[in-house]
N, C-alpha and C positions, 0 to 999 in steps of 0.2 A: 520862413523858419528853416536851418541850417540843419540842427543837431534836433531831436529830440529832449522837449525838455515840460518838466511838472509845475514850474515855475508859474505861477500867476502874471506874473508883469511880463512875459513873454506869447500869451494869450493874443490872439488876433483882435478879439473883440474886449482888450482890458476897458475895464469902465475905474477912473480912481474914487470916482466915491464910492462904489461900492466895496474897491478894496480897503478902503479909509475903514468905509462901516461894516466890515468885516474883520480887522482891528481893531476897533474901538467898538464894539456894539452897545456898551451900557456907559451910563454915566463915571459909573464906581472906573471903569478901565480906563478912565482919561488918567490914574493915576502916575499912570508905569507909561507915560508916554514921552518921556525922555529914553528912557531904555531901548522903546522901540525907534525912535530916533537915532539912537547911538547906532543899532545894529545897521540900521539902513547904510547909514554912515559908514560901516567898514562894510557893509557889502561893497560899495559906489569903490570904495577905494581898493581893492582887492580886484573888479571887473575893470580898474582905471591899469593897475598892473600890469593884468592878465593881455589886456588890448597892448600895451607899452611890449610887453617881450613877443608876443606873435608880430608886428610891427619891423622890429628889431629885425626878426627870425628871418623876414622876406626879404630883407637888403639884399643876402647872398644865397639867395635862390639859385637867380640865374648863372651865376659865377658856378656854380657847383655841378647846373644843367652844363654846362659846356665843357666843363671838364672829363664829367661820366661819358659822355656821346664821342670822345676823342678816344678815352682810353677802351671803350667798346670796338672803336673801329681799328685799333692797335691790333686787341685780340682778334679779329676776324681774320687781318692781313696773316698773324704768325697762323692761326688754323689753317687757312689757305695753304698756304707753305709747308705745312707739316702734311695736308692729305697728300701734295704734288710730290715732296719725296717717298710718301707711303708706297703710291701707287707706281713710278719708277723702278722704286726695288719689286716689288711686285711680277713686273712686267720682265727684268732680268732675270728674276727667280723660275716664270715657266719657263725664259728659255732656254736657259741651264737643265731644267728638268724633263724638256723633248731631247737633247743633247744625249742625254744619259739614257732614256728610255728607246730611241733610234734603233739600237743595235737589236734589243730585246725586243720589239714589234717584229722586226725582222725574222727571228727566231719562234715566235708565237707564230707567225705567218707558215713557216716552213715546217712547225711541229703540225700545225691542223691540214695542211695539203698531203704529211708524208703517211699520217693516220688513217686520211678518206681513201691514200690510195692503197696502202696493206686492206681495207675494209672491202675493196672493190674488187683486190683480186681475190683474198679470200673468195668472196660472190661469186664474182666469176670461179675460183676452181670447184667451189660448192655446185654452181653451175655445168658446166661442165660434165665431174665427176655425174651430179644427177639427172642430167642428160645420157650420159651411157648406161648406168645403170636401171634408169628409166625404161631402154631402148630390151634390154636383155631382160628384164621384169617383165614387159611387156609379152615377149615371144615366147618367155615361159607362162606364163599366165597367173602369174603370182600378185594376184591382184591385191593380196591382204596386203603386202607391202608397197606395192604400188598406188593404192590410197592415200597410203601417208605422205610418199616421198613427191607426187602428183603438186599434194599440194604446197610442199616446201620447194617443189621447183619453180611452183607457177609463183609464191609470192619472190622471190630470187628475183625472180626475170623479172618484177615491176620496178626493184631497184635500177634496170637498166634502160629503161624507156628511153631518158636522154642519152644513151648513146647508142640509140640504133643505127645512126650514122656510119659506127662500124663494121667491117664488113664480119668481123669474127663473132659480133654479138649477136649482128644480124642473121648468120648463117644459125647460131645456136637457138635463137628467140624460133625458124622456124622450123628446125627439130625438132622442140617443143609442141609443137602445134601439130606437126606431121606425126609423132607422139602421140597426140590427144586424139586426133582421128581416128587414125589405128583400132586404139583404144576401144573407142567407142565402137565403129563395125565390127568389133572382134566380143564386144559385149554382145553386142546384139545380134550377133551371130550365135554365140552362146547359147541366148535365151532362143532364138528360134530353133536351136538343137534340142532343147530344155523343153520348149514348148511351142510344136509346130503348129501352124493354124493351120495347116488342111488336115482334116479327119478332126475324130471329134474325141479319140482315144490320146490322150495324154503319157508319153512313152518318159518324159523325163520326168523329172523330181526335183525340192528341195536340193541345196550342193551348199555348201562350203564355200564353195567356189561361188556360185551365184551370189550367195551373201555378202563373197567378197568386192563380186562385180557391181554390185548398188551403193555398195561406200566410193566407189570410183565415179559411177556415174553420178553422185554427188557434185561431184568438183568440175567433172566433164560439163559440155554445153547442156542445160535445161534441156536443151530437143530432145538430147538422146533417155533424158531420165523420163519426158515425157512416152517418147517411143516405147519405152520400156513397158511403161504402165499401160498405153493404149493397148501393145499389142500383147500382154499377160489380160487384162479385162475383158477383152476380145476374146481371148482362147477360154475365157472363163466362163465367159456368157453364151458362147455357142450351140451350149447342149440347150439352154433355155428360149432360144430362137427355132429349135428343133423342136422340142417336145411342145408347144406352143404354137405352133403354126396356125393359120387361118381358117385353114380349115379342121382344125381339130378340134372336137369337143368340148375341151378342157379348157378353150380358149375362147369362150362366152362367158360374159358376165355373172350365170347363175356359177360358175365355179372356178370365180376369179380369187378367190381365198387359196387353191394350189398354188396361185402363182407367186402368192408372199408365203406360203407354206416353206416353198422350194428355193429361195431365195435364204431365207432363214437355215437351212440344212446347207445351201452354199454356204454362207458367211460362217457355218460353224464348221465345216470342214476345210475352210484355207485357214480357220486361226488354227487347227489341228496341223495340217502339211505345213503349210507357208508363211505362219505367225511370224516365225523368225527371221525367215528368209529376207524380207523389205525394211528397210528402216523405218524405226516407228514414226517418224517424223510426213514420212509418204504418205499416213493416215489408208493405205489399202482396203482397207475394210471398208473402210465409208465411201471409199473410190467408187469402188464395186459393189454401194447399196445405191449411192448416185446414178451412176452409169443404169445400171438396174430398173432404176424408177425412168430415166428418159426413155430408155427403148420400150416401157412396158404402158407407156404415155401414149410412144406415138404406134404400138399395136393398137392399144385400145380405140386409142381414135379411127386408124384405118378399118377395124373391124364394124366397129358404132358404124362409122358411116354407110360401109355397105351393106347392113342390119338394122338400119336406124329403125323401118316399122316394125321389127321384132322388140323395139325398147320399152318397156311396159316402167309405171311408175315403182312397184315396188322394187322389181329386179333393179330399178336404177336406183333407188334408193339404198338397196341392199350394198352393189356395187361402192356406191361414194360411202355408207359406212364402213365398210370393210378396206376401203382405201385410207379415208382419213383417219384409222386405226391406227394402220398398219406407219404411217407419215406421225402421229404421235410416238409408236415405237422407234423409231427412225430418230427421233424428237429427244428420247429419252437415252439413245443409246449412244450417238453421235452429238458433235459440236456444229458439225455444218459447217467447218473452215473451208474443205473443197470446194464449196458450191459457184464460191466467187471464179475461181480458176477451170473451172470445167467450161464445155463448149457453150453448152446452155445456158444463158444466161440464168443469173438467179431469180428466184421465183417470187414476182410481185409480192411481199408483206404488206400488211394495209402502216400506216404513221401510225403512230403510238396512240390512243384514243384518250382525248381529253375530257372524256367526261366522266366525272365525278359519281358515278353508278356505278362504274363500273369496279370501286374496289371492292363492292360486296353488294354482285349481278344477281343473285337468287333473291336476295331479301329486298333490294332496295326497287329493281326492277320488275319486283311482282307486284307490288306496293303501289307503283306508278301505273302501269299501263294496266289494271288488274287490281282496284281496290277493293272491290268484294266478295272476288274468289282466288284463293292460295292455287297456284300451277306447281306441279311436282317435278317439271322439267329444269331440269340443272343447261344450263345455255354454257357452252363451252366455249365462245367466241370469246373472252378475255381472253383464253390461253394463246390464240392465236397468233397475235404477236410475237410472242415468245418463242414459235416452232419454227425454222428459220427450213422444214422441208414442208411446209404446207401451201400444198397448192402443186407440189413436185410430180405430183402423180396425178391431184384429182382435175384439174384444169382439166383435161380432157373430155371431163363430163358435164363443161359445163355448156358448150352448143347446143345440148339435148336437155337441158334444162327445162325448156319450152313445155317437155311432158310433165312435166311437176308444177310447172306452172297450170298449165290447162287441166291437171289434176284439180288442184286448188279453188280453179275458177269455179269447176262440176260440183265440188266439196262444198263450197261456201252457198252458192246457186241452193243445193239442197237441205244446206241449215237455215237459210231464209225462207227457204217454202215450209221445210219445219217446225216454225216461228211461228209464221202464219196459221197454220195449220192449227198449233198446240193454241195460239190467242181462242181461234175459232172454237176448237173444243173447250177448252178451261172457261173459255167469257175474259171478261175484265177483273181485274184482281182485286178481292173484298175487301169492302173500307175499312179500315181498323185507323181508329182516330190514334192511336199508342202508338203506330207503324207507318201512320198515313203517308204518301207520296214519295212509298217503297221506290227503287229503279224496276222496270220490270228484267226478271231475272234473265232473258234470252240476250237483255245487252250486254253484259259477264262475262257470259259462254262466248260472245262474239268475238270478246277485244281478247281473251283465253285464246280462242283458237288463232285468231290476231299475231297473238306472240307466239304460238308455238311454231308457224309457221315462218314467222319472220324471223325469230332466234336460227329455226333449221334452214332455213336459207341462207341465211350470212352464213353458215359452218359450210353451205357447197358453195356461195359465192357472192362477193360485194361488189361484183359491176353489174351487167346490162339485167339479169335474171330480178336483180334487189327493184329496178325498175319498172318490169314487167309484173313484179307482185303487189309493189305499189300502188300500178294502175288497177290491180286487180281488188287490192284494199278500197280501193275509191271508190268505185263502180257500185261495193257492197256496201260503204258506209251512205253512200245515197241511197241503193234500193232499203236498205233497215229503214233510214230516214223517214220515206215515202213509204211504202207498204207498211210497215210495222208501228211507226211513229203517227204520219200524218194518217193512213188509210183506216187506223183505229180513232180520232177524234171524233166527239160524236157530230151529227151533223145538225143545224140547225135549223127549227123548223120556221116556215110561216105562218101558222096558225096562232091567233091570238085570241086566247080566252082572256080575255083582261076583267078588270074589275069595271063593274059599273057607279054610277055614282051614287046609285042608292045603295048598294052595299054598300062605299063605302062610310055614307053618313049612318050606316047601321050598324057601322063598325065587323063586318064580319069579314075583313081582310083577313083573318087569322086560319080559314080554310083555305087560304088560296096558295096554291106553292110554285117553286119557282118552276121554269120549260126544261131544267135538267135535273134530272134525279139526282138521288146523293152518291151513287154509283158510276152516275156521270161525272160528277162534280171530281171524284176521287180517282177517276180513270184518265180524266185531263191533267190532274195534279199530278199522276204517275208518270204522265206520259212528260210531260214538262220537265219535272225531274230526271227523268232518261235521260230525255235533250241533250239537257245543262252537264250531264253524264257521259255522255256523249260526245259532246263539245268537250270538256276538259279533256279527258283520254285521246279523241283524236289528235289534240294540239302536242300530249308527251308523246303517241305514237308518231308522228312528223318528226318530232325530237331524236328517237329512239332510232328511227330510217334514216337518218340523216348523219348519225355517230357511225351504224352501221357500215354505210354504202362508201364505194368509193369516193378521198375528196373529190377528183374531175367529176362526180355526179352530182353532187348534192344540190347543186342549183334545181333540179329537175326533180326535186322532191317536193310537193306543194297540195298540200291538203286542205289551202286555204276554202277554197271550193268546199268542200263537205263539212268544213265547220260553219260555214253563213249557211249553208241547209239546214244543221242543227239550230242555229239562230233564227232562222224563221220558222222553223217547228216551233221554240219556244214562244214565239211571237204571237202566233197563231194561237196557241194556247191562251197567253194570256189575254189575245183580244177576246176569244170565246167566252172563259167567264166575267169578263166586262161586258159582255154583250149580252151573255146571260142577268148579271144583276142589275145591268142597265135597261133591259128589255121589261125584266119583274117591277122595275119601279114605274115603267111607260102610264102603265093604266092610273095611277096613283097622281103622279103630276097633269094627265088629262081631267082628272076627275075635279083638281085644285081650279083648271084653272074654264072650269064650267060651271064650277061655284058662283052664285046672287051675291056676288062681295060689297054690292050696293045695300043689300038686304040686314045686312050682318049689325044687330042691334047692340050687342056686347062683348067685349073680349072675356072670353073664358081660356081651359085649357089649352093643348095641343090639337090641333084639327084632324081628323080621320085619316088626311092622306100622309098626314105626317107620321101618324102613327104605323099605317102600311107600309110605308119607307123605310122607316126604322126595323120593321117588321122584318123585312126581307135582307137589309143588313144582318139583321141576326142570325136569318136563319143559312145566309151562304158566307159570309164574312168567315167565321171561327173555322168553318167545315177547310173553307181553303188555306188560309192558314195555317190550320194542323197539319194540311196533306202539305203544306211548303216550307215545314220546319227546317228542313235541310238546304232548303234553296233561299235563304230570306230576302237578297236582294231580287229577287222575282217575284216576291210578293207586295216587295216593298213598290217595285214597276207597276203589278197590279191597282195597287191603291192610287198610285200617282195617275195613271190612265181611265179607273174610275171616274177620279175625280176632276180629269179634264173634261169627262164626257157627260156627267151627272151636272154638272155646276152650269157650264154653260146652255144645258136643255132646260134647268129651273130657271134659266133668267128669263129664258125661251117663254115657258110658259107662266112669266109673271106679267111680261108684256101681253099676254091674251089673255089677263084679268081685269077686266074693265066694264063698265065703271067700278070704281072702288070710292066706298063711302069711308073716311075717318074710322070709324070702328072697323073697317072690313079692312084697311090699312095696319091698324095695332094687331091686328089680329094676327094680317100676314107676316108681319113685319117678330112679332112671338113666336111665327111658326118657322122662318127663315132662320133665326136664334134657335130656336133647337136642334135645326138641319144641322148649322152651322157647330154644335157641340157634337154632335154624334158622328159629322163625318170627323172634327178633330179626333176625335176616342176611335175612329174604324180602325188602326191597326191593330190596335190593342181590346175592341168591342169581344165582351164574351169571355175576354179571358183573366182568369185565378191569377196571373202577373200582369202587373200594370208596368208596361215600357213605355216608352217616351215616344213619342211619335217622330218619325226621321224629319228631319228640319226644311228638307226640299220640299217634301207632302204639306207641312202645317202650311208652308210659306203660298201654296199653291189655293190650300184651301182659305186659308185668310182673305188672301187677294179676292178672291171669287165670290167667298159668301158675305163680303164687305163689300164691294161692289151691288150685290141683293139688296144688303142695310140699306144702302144709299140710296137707291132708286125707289124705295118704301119710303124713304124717308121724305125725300120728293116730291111724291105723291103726296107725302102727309099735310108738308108746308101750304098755307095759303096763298091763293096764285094773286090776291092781291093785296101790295102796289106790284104790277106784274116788272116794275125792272127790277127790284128786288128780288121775287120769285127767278126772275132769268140765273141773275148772279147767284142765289142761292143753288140751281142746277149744275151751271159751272163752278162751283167752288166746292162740291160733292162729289159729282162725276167727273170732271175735268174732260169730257165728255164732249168733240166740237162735230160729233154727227148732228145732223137736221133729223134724221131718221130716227134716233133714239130721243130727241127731243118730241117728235112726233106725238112716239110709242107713250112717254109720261103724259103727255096732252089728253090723250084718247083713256089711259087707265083714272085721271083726273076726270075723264066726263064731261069735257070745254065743248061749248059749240065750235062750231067751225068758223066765225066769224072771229069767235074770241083767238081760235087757234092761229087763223091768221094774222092777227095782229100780234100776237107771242111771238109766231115765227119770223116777223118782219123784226122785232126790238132782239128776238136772238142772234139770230144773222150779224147785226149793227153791235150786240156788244161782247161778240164773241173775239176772244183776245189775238196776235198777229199768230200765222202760224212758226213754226218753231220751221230752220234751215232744215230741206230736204224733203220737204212736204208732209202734211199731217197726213193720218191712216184710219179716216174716219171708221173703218169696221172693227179697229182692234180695241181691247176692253180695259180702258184704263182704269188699272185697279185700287189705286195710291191715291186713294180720295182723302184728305183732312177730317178731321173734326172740326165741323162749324164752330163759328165762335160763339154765334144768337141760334138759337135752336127754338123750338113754340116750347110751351109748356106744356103744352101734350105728350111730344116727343119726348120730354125729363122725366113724364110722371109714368111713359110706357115703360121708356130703361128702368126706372126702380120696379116697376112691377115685374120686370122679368129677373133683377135681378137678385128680388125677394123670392119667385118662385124659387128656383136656382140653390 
């Protein structure tokens, strides 16, 4: 297909009869079939045409191609020809137009040489003239003018760099200089007239003149403006090197407050005399607060040292207060641009602190290290960054740090024995179920004094000192640990009053209680909750030491240590009343499993020891969980560690129930189903909200008290055809010890010949073991549901689950 076309008879797939009978479809339409005839007919001759003159059309195709493709190549040839003449004249036309423009290059060449050189001598007699003038300025001393012209001669003379080559530029470049010399020994001669350094009496003053000599020594060498300033800060400082001496009074730490006193009545009498005298630019003032704070640096250090057993903590403390005061004033009055250009290098600033507390350090960091007691200490270390003189003075005191440290060590040493003390007097803190498994209040006070100490130390120092209080923090987070934490749990006894088994088939477990009071029970739960208390605080004070101290220290902050003491404080804890409710249940599963279960004629209730079980659940389950409302996932550990250690001592003691008769079976197997309810309900036993039981726990108890079912159930089956009975054991227990096959032997009541021959068909159809060796002691708990079970077993389940 060519064109596009709706044409039927041009159709890939025409079929003509269909097109017939798509014209003609009814009888009646054969009438008009001439008509349709005729039309075909002039179509046919009309497409006969149309073929006839396209036909025609292509005779003189080619004739027509060959003529266009000739006269196409006419035109390219005359193109050609017309771009070659374009470009011809083109090429005459520029250079006709360098022709013309020759002369005038020339002319632009000779106007821009004859301009640089009027420009250069200008310079040069600018030069010149302000070299003489210079020279007579200077000898009269008329510095205000010499200032200015100073520096119009010095930028002059850069125009002539390149032509130092001559000797007349060169002779004047080093008039200039020999100029600037001058200059300057004559300034500074000035000022040593103005202000001599030997004697201590100041004979010159402010001048005019002086003021003028500082605009000069602007421009002059840096040396000489430096010169200037060392030796007016010098003359200025001298009386303060005098009235301070070593051995003077006034120059011990208890009345180190004269010495910023005097310093402050300095600074306000040169803005009085000398404000104006310096360029404000000089920053003088700050010079000589700077200057000020070095030498009073490296007194105090020389004094400290030779004084150092005269250094007592408060005078020292006194001291770095009234330093870091006075470096905040310093802070507030000045920008601290000097500080980079002074001899002293500038004073260690800590990085900028990334942490996230610190944009609002009262509220959020009392919060943290101090959840349940508010400190009234406002901690100034934020600001520190921001004070670009701190550290300018107080560095000095920080070698002697040592005494504030071993302050702190005696301090803390005697809050711990205070602890101890107050526990010993007060006793253990009274159970109040509404409040139960309070923190005890001494560990508050601790992690309080904690920060106030650590706060005041990072404001005298975040290097070696922040180190030393560190250790000193650890030292006390372990004795609290141990003395106050561990040395208060109660201890446990060996004595066992247990239950006999005639009380308990007389039911009179309900006098018996457990080996810890409930003052125990809630003493432990306090103490657990400290721990857990304990442990968290420690982990943000490590945080909190570590934003603090220098970076090159941080590595050497690690508190990990005193947090695993808190973890096994809590440990210890929780093994204690496991071992308490596990010890209260001992006499109760002895009792079960010394039971005549041969004897046992009928299944009724719940059996005695079950109910003592239950008993003692109740009576410590709620008690610890009220006192662990705050701690839940430690109680939720307790129940988990219960239940490791209750589960597998009842299996313990079902294997030493033997013989067991069918009914002494349903019976146990009723009593293991109600263990098995009551520990599911122990998180939640006793209490007015019913919670879900955490999912690890149920999964744990499941496993274990289904494991019990099984092995009842076992017992229940009849041992004969005994391969049946085999495979009914392994497809329960899953179970490939010989030993636990033994143990249902023995609670079954088999002789020993029969037992033999069990154990010989067990062995033979126990399945391969699984890659990497089976583990005969471990308890597989993922027993099936048989498929064939007796009918005894169907009719137990419904009775228990009728009781239920």
């Amino acid at each position: 297909q060519v064109f596009p076309s709706q044409d039927p008879l041009d159709r890939a797939d025409f079929n003509a009869v269909e097109y017939i009978n798509a014209l003609f479809p009814t009888e009646q339409s054969l009438a008009n079939i001439d008509e349709v005839v005729n039309k075909i007919r002039l179509k046919i001759r009309r497409l006969d045409d149309n073929i006839r003159t396209v036909v025609r059309g292509q005779t003189n195709v080619g004739q027509d191609g060959r003529q266009a493709l000739e006269e196409a190549q006419r035109a390219i040839q005359q193109l050609f020809g017309k771009i070659k003449d374009i470009k011809d004249k083109a090429e005459k036309s520029e250079q006709m137009v360098k022709e013309i423009t020759r002369d005038i290059k020339q002319l632009d060449h000779a106007k821009r040489h004859l301009t640089t050189s009027i420009t250069t001598l200008n310079h040069l007699h600018m030069l010149a003239g302000g070299v003489d003038s210079l020279e007579a300025m200077t000898r009269r001393r008329q510095y205000g003018e010499v200032a200015n012209l100073l520096q119009g001669v010095v930028n002059v003379l850069e125009h002539f760099n390149k032509y130092m080559g001559i000797p007349q530029i060169r002779q004047l470049s080093e008039r200039v200089k020999a100029a600037q010399n001058e200059l300057g020994q004559q300034i500074l001669a000035d000022f040593e007239e103005a202000f001599p350094s030997q004697g201590t009496k100041r004979t010159g003053g402010p001048s005019n003149v002086l003021r003028d000599a500082c605009l000069v020594a602007n421009v002059l060498d840096p040396r000489i403006k430096q010169e200037i300033i060392k030796k007016f800060i010098k003359q200025h400082l001298s009386e303060y090197l005098v009235l301070f001496q070593e051995n003077q009074d006034v120059a011990w730490l208890d009345k180190i407050d004269r010495r910023y006193a005097w310093i402050k009545r300095q600074l306000v009498d040169y803005e009085e005399k000398y404000g104006r005298m310096f360029p404000q630019e000089w920053c003088m003032t700050e010079r000589i607060a700077v200057e000020f704070c070095h030498v009073t640096r490296a007194e105090l250090s020389k004094i400290m040292r030779t004084r150092a057993k005269e250094i007592e903590v408060k005078l020292l403390l006194f001291a770095i207060q009234r330093t870091t005061n006075f470096e905040g004033f310093l802070a507030k009055r000045f920008s601290g641009c000097t500080l980079a250009d002074g001899i002293v290098k500038k004073p260690e600033v800590p990085p900028p602190s990334t942490n996230p507390f610190l944009e609002d350090e009262t509220g959020t960091e009392t919060d943290e290290i101090v959840t349940e007691k508010s400190d009234p200490d406002k901690p100034k270390k934020p600001k520190v960054p921001d004070n670009p003189f701190h550290g300018i003075v107080s560095k000095c005191f920080e070698p002697h740090l040592y005494v504030y440290i071993e302050s702190q060590d005696k301090n803390l040493g005697e809050l711990i024995d205070r602890f101890v003390a107050d526990f010993k007097a007060q006793g253990p803190p009274k159970p109040n179920v509404d409040e139960g498994g309070a923190v005890l209040p001494s560990c508050a006070d601790l992690f309080v004094y904690y920060k106030k100490c650590m706060v005041q130390c990072s404001q005298l120092s975040t290097g070696e000192p922040m180190i030393a209080l560190t250790t000193i923090f650890q030292k006390y987070l372990r004795e609290y640990a141990w003395k106050i934490l561990s040395g208060n749990l109660p201890k446990t006894t060996s004595s066992s009053g247990g239950l006999t088994i005639t009380s308990l088939l007389k039911e009179k477990e309900g006098s018996e209680v457990a080996k810890f009071t409930l003052e125990e029970l809630c003493l432990i739960c306090s103490i657990l909750s400290t721990a857990e208390y304990c442990l968290a605080t420690t982990q943000q004070l490590e945080e909190k030491l570590k934003e603090k101290v220098d970076a090159s220290l941080v590595e050497r902050i690690n508190l990990t240590g005193e947090m695993d003491t808190f973890s096994i404080v809590i440990s210890n804890s929780i093994q204690l009343l496991v071992q308490d409710l596990d010890a209260a249940c001992d006499p109760a599963l002895t009792a079960m499993s010394k039971m005549q279960w041969q004897n046992v004629e009928h299944v009724g209730d719940q059996s005695p020891y079950v109910t003592s079980v239950i008993l003692h659940i109740k009576q410590n389950v709620p008690i610890i969980r009220d006192n662990l409302a705050s701690t839940r996932k430690y109680f939720t550990q307790f129940c988990i560690k219960f239940a490791n250690s209750f589960i597998p001592k009842f299996i313990n003691h079902l294997f030493k129930c033997k013989p067991i008769s069918m009914v002494g079976a349903e019976q146990l197997l009723l009593d293991t189903h109600s263990l098995k309810m009551v520990l599911l309900d122990l998180p939640s036993i006793g209490s007015q909200v019913v919670r879900k039981a955490p999912a690890s726990y149920t999964k744990i108890v499941v496993k274990g008290m289904t494991r019990a079912e099984m092995i009842l159930k076992v017992v229940m089956a009849p041992h004969e055809p005994p391969v049946v009975f085999v495979d009914n054991y392994i497809k329960l227990l899953a179970d490939c010890s010989t030993d636990t096959f033994q143990k249902i032997l023995d609670m079954k009541g088999l002789k020993r010949s029969e037992q033999s021959s069990m154990l010989d068909l067990f062995r033979l159809r126990l399945p391969a073991p699984p890659p990497g060796g089976d583990n005969p002691g471990s308890l597989s708990l993922s027993a099936p549901t048989p498929e064939q079970e007796s009918s005894r077993i169907r009719k137990l389940e419904k009775l228990i689950k009728k009781r239920l």
